[in-house]
C-alpha positions as CSV (number, residue, x, y, z in Angstrom):
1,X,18.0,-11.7,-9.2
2,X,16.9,-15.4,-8.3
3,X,14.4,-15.5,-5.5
4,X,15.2,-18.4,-3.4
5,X,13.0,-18.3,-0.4
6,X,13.3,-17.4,3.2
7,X,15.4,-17.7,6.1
8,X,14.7,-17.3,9.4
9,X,17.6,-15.2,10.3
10,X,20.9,-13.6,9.3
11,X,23.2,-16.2,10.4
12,X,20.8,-18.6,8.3
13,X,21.9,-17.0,5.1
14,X,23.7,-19.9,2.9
15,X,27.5,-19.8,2.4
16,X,27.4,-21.0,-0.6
17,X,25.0,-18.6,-2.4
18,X,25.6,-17.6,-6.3
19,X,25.7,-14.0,-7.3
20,X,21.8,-12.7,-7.6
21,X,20.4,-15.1,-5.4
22,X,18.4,-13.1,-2.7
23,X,16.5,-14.4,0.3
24,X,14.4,-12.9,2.7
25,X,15.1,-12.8,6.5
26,X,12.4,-13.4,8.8
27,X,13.4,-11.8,12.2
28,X,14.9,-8.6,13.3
29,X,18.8,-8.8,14.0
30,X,20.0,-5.6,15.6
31,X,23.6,-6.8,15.5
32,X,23.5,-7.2,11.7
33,X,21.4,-4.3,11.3
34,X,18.6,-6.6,10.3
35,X,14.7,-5.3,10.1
36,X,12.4,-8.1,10.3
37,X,11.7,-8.8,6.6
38,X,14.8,-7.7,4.8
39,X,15.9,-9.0,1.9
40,X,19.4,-9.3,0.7
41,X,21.0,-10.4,-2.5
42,X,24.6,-12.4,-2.7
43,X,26.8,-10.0,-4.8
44,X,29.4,-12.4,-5.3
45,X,31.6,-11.4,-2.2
46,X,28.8,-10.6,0.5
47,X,25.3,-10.1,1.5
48,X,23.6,-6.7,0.3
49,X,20.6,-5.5,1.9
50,X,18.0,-4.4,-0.5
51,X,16.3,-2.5,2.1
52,X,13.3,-3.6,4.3
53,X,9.6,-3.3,4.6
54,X,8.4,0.0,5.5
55,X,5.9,0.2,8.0
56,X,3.3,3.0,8.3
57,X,0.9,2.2,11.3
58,X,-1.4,6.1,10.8
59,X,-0.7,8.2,8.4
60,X,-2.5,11.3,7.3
61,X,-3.0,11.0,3.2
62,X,-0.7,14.6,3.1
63,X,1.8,12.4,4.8
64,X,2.3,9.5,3.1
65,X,1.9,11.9,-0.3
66,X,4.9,13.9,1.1
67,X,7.2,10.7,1.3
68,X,6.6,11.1,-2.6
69,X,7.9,14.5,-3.4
């Protein structure tokens, strides 16, 4: 993986990417299935999610210990 920076959205990704660059998309886009601060990687043939941020707003320390198990 090359970190190259950020976008500001999807569409914003670069078309001509090399395999293990990965960039990380500002905004949401629920038509791309897009969580504000994704961050894909170019496989070689498309743009692969490599998940998100996960956000915990309250969480009880037995909660977040049972995301671990």
């Amino acid at each position: 993986y090359e970190v190259m920076g950020s976008v500001n959205n999807y569409a914003d990704l670069p078309t001509d990417a090399e395999k293990g660059h990965v960039y990380n998309v500002v905004n949401a886009d629920t038509a791309n299935n897009v969580r504000a601060g994704d961050n894909f990687v170019w496989t070689g043939s498309e743009w692969d999610n490599l998940g998100g941020v996960l956000q915990i707003d309250v969480a009880t320390t037995s909660e977040i210990e049972a995301l671990f198990v």
